[in-house]
FITIVEX-534981 format. One record per residue: residue in one letter; y, x, z of N, C-alpha, C, CB in turn. Coordinates in steps of 0.02 Angstrom, whole numbers, padded with zeros to 5 digits, always signed. Glycine has a CB too. Layout:
BEGIN
aYXZYXZYXZYXZ ...
//
This chain:
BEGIN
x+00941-00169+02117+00931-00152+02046+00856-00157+02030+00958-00081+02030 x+00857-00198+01972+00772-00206+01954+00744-00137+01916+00757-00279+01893 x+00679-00117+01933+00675-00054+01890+00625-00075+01845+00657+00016+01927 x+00643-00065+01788+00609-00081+01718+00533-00041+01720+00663-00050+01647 x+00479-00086+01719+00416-00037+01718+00412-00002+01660+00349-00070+01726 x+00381+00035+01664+00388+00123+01584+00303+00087+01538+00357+00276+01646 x+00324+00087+01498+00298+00059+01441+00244+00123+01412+00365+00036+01386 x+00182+00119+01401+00103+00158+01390+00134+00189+01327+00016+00101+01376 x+00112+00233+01296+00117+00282+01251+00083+00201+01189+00060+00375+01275 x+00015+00209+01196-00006+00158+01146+00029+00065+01144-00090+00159+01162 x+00047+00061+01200+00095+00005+01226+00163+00013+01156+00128+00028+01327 x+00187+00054+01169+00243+00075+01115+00235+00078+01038+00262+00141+01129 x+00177+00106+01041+00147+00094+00969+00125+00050+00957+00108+00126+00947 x+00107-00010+00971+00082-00069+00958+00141-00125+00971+00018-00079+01001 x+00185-00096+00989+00252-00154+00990+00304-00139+00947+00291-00160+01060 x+00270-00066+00922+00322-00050+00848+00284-00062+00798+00352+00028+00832 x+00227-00081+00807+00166-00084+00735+00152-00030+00711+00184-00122+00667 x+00134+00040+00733+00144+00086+00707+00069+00102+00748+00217+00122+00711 x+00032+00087+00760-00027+00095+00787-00086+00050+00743-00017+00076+00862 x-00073+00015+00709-00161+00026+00658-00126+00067+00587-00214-00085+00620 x-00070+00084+00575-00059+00134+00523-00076+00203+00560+00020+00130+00492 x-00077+00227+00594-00085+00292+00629-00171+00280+00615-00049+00299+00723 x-00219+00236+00614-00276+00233+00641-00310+00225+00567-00284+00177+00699 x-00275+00206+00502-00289+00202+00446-00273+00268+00421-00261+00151+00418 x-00226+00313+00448-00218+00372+00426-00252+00437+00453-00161+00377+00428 x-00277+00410+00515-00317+00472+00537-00397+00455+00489-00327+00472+00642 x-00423+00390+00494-00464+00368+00465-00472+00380+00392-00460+00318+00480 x-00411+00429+00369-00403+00425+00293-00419+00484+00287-00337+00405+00259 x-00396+00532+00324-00399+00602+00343-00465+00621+00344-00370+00616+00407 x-00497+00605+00389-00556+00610+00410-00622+00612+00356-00558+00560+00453 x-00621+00548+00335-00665+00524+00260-00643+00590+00210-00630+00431+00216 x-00599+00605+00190-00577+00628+00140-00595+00706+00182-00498+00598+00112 x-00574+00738+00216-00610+00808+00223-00667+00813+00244-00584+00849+00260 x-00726+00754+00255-00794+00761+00260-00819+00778+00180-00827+00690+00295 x-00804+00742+00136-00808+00737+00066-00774+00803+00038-00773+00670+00040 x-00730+00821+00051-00705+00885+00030-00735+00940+00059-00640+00892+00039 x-00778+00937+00141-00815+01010+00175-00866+00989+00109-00856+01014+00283 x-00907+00922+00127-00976+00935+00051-00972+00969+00001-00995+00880+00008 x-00906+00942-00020-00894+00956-00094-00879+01051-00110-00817+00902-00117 x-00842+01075-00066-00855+01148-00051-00908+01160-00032-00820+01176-00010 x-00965+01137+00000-01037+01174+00001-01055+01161-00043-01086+01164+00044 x-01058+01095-00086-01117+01113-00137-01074+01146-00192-01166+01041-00168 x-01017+01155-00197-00988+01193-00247-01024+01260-00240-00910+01196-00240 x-01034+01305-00170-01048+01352-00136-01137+01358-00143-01014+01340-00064 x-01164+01317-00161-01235+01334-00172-01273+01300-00118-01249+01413-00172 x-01244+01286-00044-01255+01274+00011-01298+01211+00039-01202+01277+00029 x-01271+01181-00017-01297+01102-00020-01349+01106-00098-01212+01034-00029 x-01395+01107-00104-01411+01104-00148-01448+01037-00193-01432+01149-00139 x-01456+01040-00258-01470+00959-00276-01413+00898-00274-01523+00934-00224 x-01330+00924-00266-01286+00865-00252-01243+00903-00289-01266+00837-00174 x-01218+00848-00356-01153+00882-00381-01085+00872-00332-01137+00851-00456 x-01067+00934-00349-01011+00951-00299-00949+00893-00343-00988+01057-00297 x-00938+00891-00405-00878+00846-00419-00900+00759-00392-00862+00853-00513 x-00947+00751-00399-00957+00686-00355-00918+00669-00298-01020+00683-00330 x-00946+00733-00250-00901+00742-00183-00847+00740-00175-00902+00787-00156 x-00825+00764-00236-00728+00776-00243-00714+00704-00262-00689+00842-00319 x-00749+00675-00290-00730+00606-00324-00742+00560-00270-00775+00585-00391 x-00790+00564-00208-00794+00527-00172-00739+00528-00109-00853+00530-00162 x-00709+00606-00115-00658+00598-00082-00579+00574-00084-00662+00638-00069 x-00567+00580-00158-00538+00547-00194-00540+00449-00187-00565+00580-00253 x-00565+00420-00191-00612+00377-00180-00611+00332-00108-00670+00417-00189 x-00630+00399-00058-00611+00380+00010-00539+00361+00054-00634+00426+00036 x-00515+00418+00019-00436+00408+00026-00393+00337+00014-00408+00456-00024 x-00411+00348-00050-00362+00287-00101-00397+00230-00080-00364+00292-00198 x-00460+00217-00068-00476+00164-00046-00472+00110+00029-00521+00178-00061 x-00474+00187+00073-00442+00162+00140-00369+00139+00140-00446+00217+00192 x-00340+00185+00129-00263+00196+00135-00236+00125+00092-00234+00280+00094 x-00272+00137+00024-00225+00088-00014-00251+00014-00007-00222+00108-00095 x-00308-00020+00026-00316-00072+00017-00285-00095+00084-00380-00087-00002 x-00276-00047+00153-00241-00066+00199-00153-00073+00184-00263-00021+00248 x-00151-00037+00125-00065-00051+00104-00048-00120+00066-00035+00015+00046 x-00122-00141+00033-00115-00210-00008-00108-00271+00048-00188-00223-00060 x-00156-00249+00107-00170-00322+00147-00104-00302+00188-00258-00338+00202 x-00074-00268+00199-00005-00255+00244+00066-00287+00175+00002-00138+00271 x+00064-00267+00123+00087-00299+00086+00092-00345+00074+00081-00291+00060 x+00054-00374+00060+00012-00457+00058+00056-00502+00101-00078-00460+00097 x+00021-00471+00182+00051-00496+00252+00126-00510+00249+00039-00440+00311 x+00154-00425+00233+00221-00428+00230+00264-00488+00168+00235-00351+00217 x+00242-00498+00124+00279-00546+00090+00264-00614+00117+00266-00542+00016 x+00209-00651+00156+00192-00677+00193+00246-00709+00216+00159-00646+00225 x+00272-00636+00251+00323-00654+00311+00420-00653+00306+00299-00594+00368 x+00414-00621+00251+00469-00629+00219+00486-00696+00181+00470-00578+00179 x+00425-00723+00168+00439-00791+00148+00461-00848+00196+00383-00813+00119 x+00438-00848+00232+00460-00875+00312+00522-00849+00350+00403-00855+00362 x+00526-00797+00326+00582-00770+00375+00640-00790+00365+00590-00704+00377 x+00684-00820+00316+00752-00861+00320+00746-00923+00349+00782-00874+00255 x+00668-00957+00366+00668-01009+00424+00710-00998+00499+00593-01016+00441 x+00670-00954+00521+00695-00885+00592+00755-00888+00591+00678-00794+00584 x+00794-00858+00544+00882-00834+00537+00885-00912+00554+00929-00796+00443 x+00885-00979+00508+00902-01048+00508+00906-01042+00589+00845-01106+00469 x+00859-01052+00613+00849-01087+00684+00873-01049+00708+00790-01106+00716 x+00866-00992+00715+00919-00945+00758+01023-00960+00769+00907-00865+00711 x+01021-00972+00685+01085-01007+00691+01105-01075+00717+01105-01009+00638 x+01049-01118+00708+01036-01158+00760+01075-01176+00832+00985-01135+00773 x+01020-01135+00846+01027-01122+00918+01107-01082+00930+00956-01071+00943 x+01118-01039+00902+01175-01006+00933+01235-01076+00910+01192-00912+00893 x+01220-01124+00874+01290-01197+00870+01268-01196+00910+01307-01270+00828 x+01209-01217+00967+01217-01267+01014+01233-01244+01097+01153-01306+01008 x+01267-01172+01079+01295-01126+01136+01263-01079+01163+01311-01156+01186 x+01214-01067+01148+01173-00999+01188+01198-00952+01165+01096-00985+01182 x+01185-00898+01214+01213-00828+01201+01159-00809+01141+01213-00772+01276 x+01176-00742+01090+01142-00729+01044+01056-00710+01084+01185-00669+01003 x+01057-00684+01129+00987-00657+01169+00957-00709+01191+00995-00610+01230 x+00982-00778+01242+00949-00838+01245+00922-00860+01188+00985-00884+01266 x+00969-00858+01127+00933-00888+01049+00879-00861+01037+00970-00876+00981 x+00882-00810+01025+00825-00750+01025+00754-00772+01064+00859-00679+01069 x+00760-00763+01122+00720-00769+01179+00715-00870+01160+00770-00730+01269 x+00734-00929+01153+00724-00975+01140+00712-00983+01076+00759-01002+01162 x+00698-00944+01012+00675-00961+00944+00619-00930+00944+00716-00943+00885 x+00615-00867+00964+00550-00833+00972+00472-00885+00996+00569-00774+01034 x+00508-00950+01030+00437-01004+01076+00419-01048+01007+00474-01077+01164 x+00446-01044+00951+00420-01074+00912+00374-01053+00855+00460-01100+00899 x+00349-01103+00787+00305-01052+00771+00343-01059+00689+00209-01070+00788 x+00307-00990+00657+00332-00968+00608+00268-00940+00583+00389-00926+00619 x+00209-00958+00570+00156-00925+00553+00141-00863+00556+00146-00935+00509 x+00146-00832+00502+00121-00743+00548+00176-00708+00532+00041-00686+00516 x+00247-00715+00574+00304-00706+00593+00311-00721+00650+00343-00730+00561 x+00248-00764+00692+00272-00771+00762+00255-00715+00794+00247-00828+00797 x+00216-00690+00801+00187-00626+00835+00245-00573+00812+00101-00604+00804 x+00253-00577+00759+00322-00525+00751+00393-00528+00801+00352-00540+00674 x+00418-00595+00806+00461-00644+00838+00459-00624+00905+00443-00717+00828 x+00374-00628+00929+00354-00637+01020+00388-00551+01023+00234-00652+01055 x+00365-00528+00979+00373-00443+01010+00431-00413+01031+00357-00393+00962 x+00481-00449+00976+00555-00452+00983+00570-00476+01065+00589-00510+00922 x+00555-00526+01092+00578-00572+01143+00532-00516+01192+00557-00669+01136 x+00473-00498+01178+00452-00452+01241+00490-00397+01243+00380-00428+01240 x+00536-00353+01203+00548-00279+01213+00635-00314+01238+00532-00211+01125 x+00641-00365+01216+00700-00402+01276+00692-00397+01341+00706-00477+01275 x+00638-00426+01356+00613-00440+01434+00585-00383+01440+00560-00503+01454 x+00574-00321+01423+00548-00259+01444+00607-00215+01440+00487-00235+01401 x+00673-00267+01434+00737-00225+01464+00762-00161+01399+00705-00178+01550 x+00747-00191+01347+00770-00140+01279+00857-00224+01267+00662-00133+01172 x+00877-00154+01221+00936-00214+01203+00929-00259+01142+01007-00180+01190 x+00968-00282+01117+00934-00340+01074+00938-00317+01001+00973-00414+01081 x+00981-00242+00995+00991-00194+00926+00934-00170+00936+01053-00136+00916 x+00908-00150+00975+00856-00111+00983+00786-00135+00965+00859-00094+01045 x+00800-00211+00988+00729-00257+00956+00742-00273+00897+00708-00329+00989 x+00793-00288+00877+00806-00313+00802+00794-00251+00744+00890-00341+00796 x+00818-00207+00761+00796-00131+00738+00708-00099+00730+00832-00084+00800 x+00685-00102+00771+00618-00119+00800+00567-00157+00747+00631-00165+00864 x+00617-00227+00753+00545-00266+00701+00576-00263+00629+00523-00370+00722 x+00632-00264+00615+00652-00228+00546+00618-00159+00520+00726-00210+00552 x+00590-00133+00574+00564-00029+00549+00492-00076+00548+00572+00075+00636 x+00438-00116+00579+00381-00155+00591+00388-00190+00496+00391-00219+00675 x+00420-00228+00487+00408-00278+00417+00415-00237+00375+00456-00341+00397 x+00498-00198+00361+00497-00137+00341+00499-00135+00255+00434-00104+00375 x+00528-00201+00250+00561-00228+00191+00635-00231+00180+00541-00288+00185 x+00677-00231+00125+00746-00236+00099+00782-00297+00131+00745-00242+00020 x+00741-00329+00129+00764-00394+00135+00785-00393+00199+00718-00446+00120 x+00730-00396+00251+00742-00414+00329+00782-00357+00348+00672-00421+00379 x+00763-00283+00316+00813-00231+00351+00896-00261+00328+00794-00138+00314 x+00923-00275+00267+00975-00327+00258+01010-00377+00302+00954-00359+00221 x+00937-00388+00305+00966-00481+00369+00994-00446+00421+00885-00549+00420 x+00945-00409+00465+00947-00390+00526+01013-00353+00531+00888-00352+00545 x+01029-00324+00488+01088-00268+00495+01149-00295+00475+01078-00202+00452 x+01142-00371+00428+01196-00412+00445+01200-00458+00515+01198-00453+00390 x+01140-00468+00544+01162-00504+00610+01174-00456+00665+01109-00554+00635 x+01146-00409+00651+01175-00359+00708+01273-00336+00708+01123-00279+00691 x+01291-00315+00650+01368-00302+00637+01378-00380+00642+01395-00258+00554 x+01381-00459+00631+01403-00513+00660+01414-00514+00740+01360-00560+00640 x+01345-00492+00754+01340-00494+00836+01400-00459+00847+01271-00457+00875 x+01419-00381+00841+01469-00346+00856+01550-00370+00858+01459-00301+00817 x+01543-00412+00775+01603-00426+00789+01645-00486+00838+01616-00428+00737 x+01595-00513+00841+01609-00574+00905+01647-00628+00867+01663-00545+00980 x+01625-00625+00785+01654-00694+00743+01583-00765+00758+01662-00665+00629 x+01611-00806+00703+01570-00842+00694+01468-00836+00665+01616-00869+00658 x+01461-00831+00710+01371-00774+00692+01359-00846+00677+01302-00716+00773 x+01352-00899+00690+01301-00951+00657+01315-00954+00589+01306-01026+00685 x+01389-00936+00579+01399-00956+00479+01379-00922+00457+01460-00960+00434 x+01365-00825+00483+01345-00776+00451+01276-00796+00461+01368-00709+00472 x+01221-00800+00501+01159-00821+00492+01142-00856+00453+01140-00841+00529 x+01187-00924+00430+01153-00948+00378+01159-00930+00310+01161-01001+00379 x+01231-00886+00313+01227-00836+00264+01164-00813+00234+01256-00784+00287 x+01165-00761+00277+01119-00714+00266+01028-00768+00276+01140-00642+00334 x+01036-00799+00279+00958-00839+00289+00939-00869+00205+00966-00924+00358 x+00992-00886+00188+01006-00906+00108+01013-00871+00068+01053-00936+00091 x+01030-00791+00082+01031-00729+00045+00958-00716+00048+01080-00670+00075 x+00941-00711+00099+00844-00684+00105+00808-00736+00065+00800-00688+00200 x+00830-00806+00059+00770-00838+00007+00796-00828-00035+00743-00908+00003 x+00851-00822-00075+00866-00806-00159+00846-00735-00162+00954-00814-00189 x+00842-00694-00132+00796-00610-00123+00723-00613-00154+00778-00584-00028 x+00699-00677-00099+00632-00681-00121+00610-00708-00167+00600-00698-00089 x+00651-00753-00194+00637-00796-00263+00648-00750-00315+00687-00864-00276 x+00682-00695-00329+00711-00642-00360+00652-00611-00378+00760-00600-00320 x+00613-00586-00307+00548-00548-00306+00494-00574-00355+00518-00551-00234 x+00493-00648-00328+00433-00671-00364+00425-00676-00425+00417-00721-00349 x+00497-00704-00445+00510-00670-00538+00482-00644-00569+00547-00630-00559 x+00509-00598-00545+00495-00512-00552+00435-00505-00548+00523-00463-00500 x+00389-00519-00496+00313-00498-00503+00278-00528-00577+00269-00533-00432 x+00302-00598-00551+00284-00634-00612+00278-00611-00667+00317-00674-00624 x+00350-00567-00686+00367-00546-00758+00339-00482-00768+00443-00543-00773 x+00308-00452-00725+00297-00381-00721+00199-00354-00736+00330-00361-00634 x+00186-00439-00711+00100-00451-00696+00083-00431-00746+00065-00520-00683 x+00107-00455-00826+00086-00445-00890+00064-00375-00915+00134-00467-00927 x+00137-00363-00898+00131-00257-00898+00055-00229-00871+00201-00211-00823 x+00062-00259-00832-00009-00228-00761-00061-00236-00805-00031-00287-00671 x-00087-00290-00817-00134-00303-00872-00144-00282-00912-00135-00336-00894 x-00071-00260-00968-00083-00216-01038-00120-00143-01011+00003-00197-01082 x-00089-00116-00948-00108-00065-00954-00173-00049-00894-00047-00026-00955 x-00211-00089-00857-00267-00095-00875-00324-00112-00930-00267-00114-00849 x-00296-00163-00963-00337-00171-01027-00333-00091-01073-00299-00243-01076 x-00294-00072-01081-00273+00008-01114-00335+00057-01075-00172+00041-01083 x-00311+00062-01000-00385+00099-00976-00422+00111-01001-00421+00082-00941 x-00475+00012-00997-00552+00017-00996-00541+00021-01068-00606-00048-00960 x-00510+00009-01102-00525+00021-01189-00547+00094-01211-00451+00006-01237 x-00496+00148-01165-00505+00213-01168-00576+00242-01143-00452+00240-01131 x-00587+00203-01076-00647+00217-01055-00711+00198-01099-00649+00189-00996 x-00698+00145-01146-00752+00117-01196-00758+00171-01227-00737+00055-01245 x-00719+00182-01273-00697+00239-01323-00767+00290-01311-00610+00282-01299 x-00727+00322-01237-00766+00389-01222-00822+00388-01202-00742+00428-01180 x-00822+00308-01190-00906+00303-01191-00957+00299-01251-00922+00243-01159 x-00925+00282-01311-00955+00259-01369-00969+00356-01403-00889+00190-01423 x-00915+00372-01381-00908+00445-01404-00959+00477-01364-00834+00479-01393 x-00987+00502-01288-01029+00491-01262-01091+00492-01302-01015+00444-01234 x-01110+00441-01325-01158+00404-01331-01188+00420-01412-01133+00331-01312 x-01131+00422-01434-01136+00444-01523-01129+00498-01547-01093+00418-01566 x-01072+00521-01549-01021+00563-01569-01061+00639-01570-00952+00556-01515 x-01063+00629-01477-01075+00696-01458-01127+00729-01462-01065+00704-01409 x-01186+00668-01453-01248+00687-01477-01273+00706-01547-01280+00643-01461 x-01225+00698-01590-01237+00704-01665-01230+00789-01677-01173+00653-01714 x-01185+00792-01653-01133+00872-01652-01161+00907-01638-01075+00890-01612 x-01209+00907-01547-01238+00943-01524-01320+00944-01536-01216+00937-01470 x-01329+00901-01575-01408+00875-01580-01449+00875-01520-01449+00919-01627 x-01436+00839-01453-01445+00806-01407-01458+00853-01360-01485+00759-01416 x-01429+00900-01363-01422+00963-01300-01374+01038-01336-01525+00998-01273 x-01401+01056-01386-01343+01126-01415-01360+01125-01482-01355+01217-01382 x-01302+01121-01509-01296+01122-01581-01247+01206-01593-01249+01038-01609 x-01237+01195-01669-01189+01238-01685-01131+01226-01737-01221+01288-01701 x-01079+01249-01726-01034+01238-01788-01009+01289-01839-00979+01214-01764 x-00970+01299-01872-00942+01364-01919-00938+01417-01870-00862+01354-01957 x-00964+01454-01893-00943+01524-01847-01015+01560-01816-00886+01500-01771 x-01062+01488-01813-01116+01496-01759-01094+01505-01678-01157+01560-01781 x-01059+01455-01651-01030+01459-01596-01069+01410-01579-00961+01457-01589 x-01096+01387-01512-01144+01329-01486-01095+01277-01437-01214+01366-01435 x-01110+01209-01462-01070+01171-01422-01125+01133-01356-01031+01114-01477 x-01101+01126-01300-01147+01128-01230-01139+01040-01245-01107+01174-01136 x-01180+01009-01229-01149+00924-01233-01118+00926-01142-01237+00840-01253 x-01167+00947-01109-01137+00934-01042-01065+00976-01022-01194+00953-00990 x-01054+01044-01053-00965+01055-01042-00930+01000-01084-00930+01139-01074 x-00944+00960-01128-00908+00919-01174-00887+00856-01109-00963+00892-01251 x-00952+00824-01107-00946+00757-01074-00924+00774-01001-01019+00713-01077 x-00928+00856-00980-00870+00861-00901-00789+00843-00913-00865+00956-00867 x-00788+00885-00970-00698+00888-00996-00701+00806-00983-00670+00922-01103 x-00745+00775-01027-00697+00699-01044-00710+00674-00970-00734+00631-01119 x-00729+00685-00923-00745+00664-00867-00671+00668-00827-00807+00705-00840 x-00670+00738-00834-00591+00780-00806-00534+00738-00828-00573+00865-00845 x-00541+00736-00904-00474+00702-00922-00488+00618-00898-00455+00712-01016 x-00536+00596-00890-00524+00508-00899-00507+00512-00815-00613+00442-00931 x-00523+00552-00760-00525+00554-00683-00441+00552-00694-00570+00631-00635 x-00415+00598-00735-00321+00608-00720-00311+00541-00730-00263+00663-00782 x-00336+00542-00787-00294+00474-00842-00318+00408-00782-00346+00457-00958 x-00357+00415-00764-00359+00360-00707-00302+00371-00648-00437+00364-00671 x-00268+00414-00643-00222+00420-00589-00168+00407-00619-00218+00481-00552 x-00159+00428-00653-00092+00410-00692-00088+00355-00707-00077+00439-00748 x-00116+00330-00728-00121+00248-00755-00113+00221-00685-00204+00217-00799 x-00139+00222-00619-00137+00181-00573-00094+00186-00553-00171+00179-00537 x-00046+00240-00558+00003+00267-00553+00063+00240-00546+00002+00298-00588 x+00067+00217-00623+00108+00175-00670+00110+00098-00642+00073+00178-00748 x+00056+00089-00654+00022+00014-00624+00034-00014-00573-00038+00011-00615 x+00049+00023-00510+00053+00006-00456+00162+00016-00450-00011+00058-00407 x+00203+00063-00503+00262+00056-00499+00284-00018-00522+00288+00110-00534 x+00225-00046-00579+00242-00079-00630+00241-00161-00594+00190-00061-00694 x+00194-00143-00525+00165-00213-00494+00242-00230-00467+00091-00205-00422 x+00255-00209-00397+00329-00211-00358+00376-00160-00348+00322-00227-00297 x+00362-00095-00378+00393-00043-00356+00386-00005-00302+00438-00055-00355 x+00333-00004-00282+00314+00057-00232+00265+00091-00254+00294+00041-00166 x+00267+00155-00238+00212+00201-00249+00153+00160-00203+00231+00285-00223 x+00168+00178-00156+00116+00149-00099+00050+00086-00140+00179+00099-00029 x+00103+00038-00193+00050-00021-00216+00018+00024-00279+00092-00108-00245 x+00028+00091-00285-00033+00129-00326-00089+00126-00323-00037+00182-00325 x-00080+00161-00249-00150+00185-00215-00201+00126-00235-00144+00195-00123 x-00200+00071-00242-00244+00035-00254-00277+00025-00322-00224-00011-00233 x-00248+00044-00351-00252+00037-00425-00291+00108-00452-00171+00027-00459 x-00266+00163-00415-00299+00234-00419-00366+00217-00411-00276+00288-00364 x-00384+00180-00353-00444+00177-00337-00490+00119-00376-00442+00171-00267 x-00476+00083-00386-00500+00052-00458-00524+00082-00514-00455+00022-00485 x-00466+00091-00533-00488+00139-00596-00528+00196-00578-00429+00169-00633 x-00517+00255-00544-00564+00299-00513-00624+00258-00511-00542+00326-00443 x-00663+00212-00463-00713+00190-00452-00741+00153-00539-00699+00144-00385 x-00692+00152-00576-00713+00110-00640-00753+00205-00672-00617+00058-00703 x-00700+00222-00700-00727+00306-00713-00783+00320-00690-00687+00362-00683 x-00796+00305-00629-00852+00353-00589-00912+00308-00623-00850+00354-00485 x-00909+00264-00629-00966+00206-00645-00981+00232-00690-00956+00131-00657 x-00938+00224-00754-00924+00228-00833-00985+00288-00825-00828+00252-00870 x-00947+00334-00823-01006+00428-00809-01058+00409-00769-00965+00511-00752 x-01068+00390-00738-01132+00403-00690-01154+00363-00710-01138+00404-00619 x-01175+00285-00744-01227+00259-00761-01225+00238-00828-01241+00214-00720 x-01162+00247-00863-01183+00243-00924-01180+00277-00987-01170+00205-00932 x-01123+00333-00958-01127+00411-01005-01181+00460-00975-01046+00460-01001 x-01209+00466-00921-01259+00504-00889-01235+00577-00846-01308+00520-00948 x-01183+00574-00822-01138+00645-00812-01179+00668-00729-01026+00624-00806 
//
């Protein structure tokens, strides 16, 4: 009996892909409560000379920016490979007409190339030869891509495999289901891009606004540090231009919010958009409202 060598803790995580997301998230962690200890000292007096909402904004900032631009280029990647991937199913069905067992196919489609689906492919054929079963790899790089589509495919060739029918007709099935999926997608983005736009353009218009207000408005009211109104009550310009600071920081989340449901439907394609807009806000105030 051959004994299967035991596979490294990080070995495992890097053959499930789950090891540079662990490393983007500790990395996310990290940034973001350095910026949040600051931001409690100088809130605290401790730090002195550094506004403490900066800090909060930079942690804000840090977050959404790590996290979410590593979710865009993993995104990106991933449609990448979903575009390619009813090639794979093809040849896989392939191969299983020309008599190989479903695991030879496997292990013989995996030697070819599929652009950046092969490395996905090899990993499959290694956790074969590292003595996992072939649900187990197919399962594996379906939780790795971690899309509708391939989790679909995979879980139709896996119940084919089971039933011991004709798996090459169901492969090409399902290989022809995954490109009308993706043509579906692209539609859709297509039709959806416009939206994205209105409501960025909506943003920076808002952000104009409160800048012009800023700039005019407020200084008139307050006569360029404290004024007064009916009552003899004094208006501060700097509690004025924090509020609009407060509200345009939400309204920047929310909007990215939206934006990122509006792109493909994941929260996840927010985060990028949060941080946009956030970094647009932070600009807006700090160099050209004066906050």
């Amino acid at each position: 009996m051959v004994e299967i060598p035991k596979q490294g803790y990080f070995k495992r995580l890097q053959q499930s892909g789950d090891l540079p997301r662990i490393i983007i998230i500790v990395a996310t962690i990290v940034s973001v409560s350095v910026f949040l200890i600051l931001g409690i000292l100088s809130l605290l007096q401790v730090l002195k000379g550094f506004s403490s909402v900066n800090f909060f904004v930079f942690a804000l900032l840090s977050g959404t920016g790590i996290y979410g631009f590593y979710q865009y280029f993993h995104h990106r990647r991933v449609y990448q490979i979903d575009t390619i991937f009813p090639d794979f199913v093809r040849d896989l069905a392939a191969s299983r007409r020309a008599g190989m067992t479903f695991t030879n196919a496997i292990l013989f489609t995996s030697k070819g190339s599929y652009g950046l689906l092969t490395d996905e492919i090899k990993k499959i054929a290694q956790q074969i030869s590292w003595g996992s079963s072939v649900e187990e790899a197919l399962h594996s790089f379906a939780k790795r891509i971690n899309t509708s589509t391939v989790k679909r495919t995979i879980s139709l060739i896996i119940e084919a495999s089971r039933s011991g029918g004709n798996v090459a007709d169901v492969l090409d099935v399902a290989a022809e289901d995954a490109r009308e999926i993706k043509l579906l997608e692209a539609e859709r983005r297509v039709s959806m891009a416009s939206y994205t736009i209105v409501i960025y353009v909506a943003m920076f218009v808002f952000m104009a606004i409160v800048a012009i207000l800023a700039g005019v408005f407020i200084p008139t009211i307050t006569g360029e540090g404290s004024g007064s109104i009916a009552g003899g009550s004094s208006i501060d310009k700097a509690v004025i231009l924090q509020i609009f600071y407060f509200a345009t920081l939400v309204q920047s989340v929310g909007t990215g919010l939206v934006a990122g449901i509006f792109e493909d439907g994941h929260v996840e394609s927010s985060v990028k958009h949060i941080f946009i807009l956030v970094l647009a806000t932070w600009f807006v105030f700090r160099f050209l409202v004066g906050v």
